[in-house]
Every structure is written in C-alpha cells, then in structure tokens.
C-alpha positions as CSV (number, residue, x, y, z in Angstrom):
1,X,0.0,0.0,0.0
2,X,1.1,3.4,-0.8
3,X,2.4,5.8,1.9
4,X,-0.1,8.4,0.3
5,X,-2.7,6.0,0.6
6,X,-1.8,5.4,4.3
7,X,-1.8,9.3,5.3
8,X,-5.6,9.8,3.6
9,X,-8.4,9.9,6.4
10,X,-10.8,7.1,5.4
11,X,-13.9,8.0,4.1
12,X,-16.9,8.9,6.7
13,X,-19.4,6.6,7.2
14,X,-22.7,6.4,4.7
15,X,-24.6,7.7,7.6
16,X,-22.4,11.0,7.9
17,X,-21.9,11.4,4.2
18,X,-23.3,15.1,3.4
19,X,-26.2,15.7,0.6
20,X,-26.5,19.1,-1.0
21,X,-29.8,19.6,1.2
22,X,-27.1,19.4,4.1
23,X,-25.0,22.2,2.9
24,X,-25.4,26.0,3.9
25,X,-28.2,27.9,2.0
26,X,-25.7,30.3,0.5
27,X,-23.8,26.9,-1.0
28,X,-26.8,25.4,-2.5
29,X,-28.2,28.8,-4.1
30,X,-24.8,28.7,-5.6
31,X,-24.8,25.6,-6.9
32,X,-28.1,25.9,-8.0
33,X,-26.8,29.2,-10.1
34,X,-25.1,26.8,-12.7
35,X,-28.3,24.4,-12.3
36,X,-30.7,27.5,-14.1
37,X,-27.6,29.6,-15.7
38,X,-28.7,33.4,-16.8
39,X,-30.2,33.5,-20.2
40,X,-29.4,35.6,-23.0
41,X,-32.6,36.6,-24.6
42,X,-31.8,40.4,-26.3
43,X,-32.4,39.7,-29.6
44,X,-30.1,42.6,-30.8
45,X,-27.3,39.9,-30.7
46,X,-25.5,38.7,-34.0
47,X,-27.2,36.8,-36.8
48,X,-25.0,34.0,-35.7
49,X,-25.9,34.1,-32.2
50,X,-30.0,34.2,-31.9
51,X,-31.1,34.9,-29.0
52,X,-32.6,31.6,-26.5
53,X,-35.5,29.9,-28.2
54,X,-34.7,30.9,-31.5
55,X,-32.3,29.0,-34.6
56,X,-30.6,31.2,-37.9
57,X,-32.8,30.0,-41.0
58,X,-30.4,28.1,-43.5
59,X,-31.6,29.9,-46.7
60,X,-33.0,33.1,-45.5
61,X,-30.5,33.7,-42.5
62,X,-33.1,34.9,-40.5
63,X,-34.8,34.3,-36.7
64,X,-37.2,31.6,-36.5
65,X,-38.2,29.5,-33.7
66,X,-36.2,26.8,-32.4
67,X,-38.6,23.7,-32.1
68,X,-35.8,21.3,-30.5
69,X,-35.6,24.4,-27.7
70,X,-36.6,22.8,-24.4
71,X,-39.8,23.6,-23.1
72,X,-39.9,26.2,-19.6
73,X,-41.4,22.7,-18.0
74,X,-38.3,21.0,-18.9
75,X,-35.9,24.0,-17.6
76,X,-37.9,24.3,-14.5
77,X,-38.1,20.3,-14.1
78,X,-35.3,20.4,-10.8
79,X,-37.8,22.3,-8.7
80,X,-40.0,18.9,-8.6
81,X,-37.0,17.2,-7.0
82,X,-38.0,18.4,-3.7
83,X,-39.8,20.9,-1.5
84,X,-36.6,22.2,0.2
85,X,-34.9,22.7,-3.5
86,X,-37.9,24.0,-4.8
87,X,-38.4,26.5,-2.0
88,X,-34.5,27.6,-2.5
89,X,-34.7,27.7,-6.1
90,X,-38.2,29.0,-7.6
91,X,-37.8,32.5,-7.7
92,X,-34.1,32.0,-9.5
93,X,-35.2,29.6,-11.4
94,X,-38.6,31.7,-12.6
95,X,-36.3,35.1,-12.8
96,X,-33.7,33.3,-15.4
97,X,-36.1,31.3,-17.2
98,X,-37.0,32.7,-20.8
99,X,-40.8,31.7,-20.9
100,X,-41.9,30.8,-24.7
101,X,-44.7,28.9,-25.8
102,X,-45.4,28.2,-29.4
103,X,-48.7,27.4,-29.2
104,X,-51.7,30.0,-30.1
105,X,-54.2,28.4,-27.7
106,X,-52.0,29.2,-24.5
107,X,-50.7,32.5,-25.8
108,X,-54.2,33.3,-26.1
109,X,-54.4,32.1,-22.4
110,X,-51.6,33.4,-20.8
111,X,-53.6,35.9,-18.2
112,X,-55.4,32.9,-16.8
113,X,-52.0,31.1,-16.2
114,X,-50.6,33.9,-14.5
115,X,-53.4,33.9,-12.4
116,X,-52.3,30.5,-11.6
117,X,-48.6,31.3,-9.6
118,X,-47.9,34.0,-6.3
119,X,-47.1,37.4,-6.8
120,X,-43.8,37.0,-6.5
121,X,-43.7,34.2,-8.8
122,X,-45.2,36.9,-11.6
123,X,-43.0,39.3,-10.1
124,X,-39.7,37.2,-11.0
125,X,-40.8,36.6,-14.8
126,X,-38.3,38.6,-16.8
127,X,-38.6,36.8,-20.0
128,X,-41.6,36.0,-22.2
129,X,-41.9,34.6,-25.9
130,X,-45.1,33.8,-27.6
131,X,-46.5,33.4,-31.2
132,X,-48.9,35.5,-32.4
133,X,-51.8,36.2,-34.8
134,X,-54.5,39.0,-35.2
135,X,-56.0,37.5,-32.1
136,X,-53.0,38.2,-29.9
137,X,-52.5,41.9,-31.4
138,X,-56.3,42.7,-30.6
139,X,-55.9,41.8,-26.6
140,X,-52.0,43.5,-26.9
141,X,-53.5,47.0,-28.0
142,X,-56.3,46.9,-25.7
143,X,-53.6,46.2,-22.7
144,X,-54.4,50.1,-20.3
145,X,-50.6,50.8,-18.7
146,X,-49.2,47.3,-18.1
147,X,-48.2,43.9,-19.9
148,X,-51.3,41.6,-19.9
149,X,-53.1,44.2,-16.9
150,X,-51.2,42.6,-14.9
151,X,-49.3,44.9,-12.2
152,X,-47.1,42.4,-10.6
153,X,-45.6,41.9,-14.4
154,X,-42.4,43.8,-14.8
155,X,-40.2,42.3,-17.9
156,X,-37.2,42.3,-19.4
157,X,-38.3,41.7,-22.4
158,X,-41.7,40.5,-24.1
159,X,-41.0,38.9,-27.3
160,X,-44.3,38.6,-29.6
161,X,-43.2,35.8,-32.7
162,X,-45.4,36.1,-35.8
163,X,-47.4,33.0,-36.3
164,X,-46.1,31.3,-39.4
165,X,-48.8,30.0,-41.7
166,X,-50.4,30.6,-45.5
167,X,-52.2,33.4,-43.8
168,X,-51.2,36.8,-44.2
169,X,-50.3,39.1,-40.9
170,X,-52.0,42.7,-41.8
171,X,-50.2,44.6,-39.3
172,X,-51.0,48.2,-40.5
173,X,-54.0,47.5,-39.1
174,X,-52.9,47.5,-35.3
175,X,-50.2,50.4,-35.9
176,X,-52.6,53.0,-34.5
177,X,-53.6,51.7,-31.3
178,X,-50.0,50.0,-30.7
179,X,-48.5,53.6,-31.0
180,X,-51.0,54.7,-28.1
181,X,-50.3,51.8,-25.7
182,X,-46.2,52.5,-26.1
183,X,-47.4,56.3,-24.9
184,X,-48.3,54.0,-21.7
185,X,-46.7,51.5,-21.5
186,X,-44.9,50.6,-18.3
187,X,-43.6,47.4,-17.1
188,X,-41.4,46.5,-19.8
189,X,-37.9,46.9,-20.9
190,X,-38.0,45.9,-24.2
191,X,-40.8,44.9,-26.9
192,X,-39.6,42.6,-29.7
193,X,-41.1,41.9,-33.0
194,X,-39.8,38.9,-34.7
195,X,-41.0,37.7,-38.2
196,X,-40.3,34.2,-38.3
197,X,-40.2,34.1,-42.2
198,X,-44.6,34.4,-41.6
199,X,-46.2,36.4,-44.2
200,X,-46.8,39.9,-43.5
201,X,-48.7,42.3,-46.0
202,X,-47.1,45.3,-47.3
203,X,-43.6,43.6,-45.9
204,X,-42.3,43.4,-41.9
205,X,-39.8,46.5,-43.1
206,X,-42.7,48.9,-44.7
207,X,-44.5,48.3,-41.2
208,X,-41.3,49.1,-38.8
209,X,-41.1,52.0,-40.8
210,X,-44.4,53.3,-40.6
211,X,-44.6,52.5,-36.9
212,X,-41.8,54.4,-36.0
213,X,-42.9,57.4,-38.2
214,X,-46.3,57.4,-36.9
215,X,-44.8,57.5,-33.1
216,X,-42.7,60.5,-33.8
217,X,-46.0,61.9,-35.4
218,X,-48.2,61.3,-32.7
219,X,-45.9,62.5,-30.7
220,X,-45.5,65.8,-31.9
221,X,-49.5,66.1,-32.0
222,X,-49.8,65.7,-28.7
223,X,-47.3,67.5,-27.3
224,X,-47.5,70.8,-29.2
225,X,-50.6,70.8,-31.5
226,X,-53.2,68.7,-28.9
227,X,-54.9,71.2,-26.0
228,X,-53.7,70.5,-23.4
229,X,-50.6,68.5,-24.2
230,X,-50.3,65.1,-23.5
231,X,-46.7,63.8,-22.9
232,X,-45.4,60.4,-23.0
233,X,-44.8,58.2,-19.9
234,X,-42.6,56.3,-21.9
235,X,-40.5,56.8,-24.8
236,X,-38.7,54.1,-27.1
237,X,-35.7,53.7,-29.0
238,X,-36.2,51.6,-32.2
239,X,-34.2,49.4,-34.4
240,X,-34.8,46.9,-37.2
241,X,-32.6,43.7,-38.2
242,X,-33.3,43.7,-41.8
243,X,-31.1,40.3,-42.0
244,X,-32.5,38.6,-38.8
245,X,-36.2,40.2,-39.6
246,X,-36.3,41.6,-36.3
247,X,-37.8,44.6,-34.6
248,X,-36.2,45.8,-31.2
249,X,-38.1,48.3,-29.0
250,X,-36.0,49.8,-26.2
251,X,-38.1,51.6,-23.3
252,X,-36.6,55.0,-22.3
253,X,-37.4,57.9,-20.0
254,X,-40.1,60.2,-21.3
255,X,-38.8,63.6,-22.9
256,X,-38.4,66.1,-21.1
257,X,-40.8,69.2,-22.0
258,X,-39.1,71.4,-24.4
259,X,-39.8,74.3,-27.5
260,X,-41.3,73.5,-30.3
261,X,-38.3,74.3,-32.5
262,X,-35.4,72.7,-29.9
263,X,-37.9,69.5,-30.4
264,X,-37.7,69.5,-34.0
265,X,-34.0,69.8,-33.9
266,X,-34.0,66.6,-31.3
267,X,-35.9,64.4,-33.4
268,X,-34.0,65.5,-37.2
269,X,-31.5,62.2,-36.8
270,X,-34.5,60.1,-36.1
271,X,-36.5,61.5,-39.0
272,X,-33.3,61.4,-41.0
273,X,-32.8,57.9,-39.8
274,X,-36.3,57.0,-40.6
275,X,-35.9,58.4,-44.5
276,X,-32.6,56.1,-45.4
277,X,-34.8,53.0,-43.7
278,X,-37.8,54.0,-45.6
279,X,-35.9,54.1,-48.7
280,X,-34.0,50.6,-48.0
281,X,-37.8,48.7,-48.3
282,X,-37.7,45.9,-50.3
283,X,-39.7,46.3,-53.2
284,X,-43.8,46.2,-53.0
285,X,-45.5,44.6,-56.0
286,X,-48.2,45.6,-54.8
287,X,-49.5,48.9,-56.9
288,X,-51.9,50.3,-54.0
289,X,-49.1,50.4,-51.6
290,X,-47.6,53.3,-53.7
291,X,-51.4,55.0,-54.7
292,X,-52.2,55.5,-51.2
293,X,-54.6,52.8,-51.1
C-alpha cells in the first residue's frame, strides 16, 4: 500500500456522508446558479448568435423558432426534486427562465396562467416569448398601462413571434392603437417583433417603418398641437434587423418638455434615420401600396 494512501483519512461513514440539502443555504443557491444559468434573450445579438429559443434560418439567415428548444417545463423540471430545492430555487429559477410557448391556444391564455402562480412568482418573470396572430395583437392594443393588466408583471423583455402559416399578418392594421399603448406602457424593458419568415402584408420592413414614423408623429401632435398637451410616460428607441427580420423596441425615459423648435431639432436624426430606412424597403409589388390605397 502506498504511503499516500496510508496518510488519507478514510472515508466517513454512509450515515455522515453530506447531501446538498445538508449544505449551507448560501452553498446550494450557488450551486443551483449553474443548475438555471442566466439567459441571453436580447435579440439585438448577431445573426450567428440568436437569442434563446430561436435558430438562424439556413436559406433566409433569418430568426425563427427553435422547435428542439426545451420547453420552460423542462428548464424548470429540478424544482420537482423536492420541497426544500424548490423552496431555495423557484424564484431564480422563474427570474432566469425565458418563458416561450409556441402554441396559439395558451398565448391566447396566458392571463389565466398567471393567475395561476404567487405574486412574487409573476413578479420574478423577466422573459416572455409567444406566437402570435390578429387574435394576440387585438388583446396586446387593448392592454391600459401594463403587460397583460397585470401589475405584478415587470419584464425584461416580451417577445411577440409572428405565427407562421399561409395566412397573411396585416399589421398596419394594429399600428394606431399600438402607438397609443407605447405612450403608456410601463412594465417592460424591451418589446420585440420577430418575423419568423410568416407572411406579413405590405412587408415586416414597410411596417417598422411606418410605426416608427407614426410614433414621432403622434408624438408631436400631442405634445404641441393637442390642447392641453399630453406627454409620453414612456419613450422608445427603435431598431430593425433587416437580416434577422427583427424589430427591437428599447423603453426609455419620457422627454423632457421642451420648445417646439429645440424638439424638432431633437428628433432631425430620427427623421433622417427613418428616411434612409424607408428608402432601403424591399420592393412592394403591390400597386396600391404606392397610390395611397
């Protein structure tokens, strides 16, 4: 027998033998850090990096969803191992979960599952992804000043994937009423459009770009023409993928109440901006979209 074998302490009895249950609660939380690891779910990341949830198209090179992407049952499978792990672990686990369902039925259903956890279950939710149709964009625009009505929601980032089918998406015809719920909308970091290679009339680019025009519009209107002015309570920053087919929208601090002319000279780069995007649309076929029809 070795000498180093003869200097090593034998091994404790399988009575005294620690479990991770055993340990101090700071240990386990740590360990259970690597066991739900922080996702990355910004979808202003690199074509070759998609963000969680979502795979590069092989022809079009564009974001569509991942179908092998485990399911938030399957990340959040651990906390069944036990009470004590799940009572550790829950609110980690919920905060660093990215939430996605592809299905239309429980996106259409989502209030009645939130209704289902604890506040403070809700509360941790950062991350939500699900596919949606004219249904969905209906109940999103008649939302008052928080995600789903909900005030416990606070997200990261809310991530609404165009349901791919032979159906056309006619988007133009939520772009008024989703300008007035941004004007409101608290609760949310960051809104993301993402195509999915679905169908979209009039093309996904033509509609960022009339969204974005019509919020600086309305904007103006009611900040110097409506009586009496009506500020934002939240302003966005904007920018469109035109690879990934992707529309990012970043919530900022309202403006702060300025002249008429010193606001015009704020927004000229955006209107500039808007003007090189408007002219890089793919081309419409479609003879109405250039007779104002």
């Amino acid at each position: 027998m070795a000498t180093s074998d003869l200097l090593r302490p034998p091994p404790p009895p399988a009575s005294e033998q620690l479990n991770l249950l055993d340990l101090p609660a700071e240990i386990r939380l740590s360990i259970l850090e690597y066991v739900f690891p922080p996702a990355t779910t910004t979808t202003t990341t690199t074509n070759l990096n998609p963000p969680i949830g979502f795979k590069t198209c092989p022809t079009t090179s564009t974001h569509i969803l991942n179908p092998d992407h485990p399911t938030p049952t399957q990340t959040l499978a651990p906390l069944l191992t036990c009470r004590q792990l799940h009572a550790d672990a829950h609110l980690l686990a919920f905060t660093r979960t990215p939430f996605l369902t592809t299905s239309l039925f429980t996106a259409t259903n989502i209030p009645t599952r939130l209704a289902l956890l604890h506040n403070k279950q809700i509360r941790a939710i950062r991350s939500l992804t699900f596919v949606a149709d004219a249904r969905h964009f209906r109940k999103l625009v008649d939302w008052q000043h928080q995600p789903f009505n909900h005030p416990d929601l606070h997200l990261d980032t809310l991530t609404l994937v165009l349901h791919r089918s032979s159906f056309w998406h006619y988007l133009y015809d939520f772009t008024s009423d989703l300008v007035k719920l941004l004007r409101n909308l608290e609760g949310l970091k960051r809104l993301v459009f993402v195509r999915n290679n679905a169908r979209v009339k009039g093309s996904f680019h033509a509609w960022y770009n009339r969204l974005v025009g019509l919020i600086m519009k309305v904007d103006h209107h009611e900040r110097y023409i409506k009586t009496p002015c009506c500020p934002e309570k939240v302003w966005w920053s904007w920018k469109f993928d035109s690879v990934a087919q992707v529309i990012v929208l970043e919530a900022l601090p309202a403006k702060k109440w300025v002249e008429e002319e010193v606001y015009m000279g704020l927004m000229k780069p955006l209107v500039e901006e808007l003007r090189v995007s408007v002219e890089a649309e793919e081309w419409n076929p479609d003879p109405r979209s250039r007779n104002g029809a």
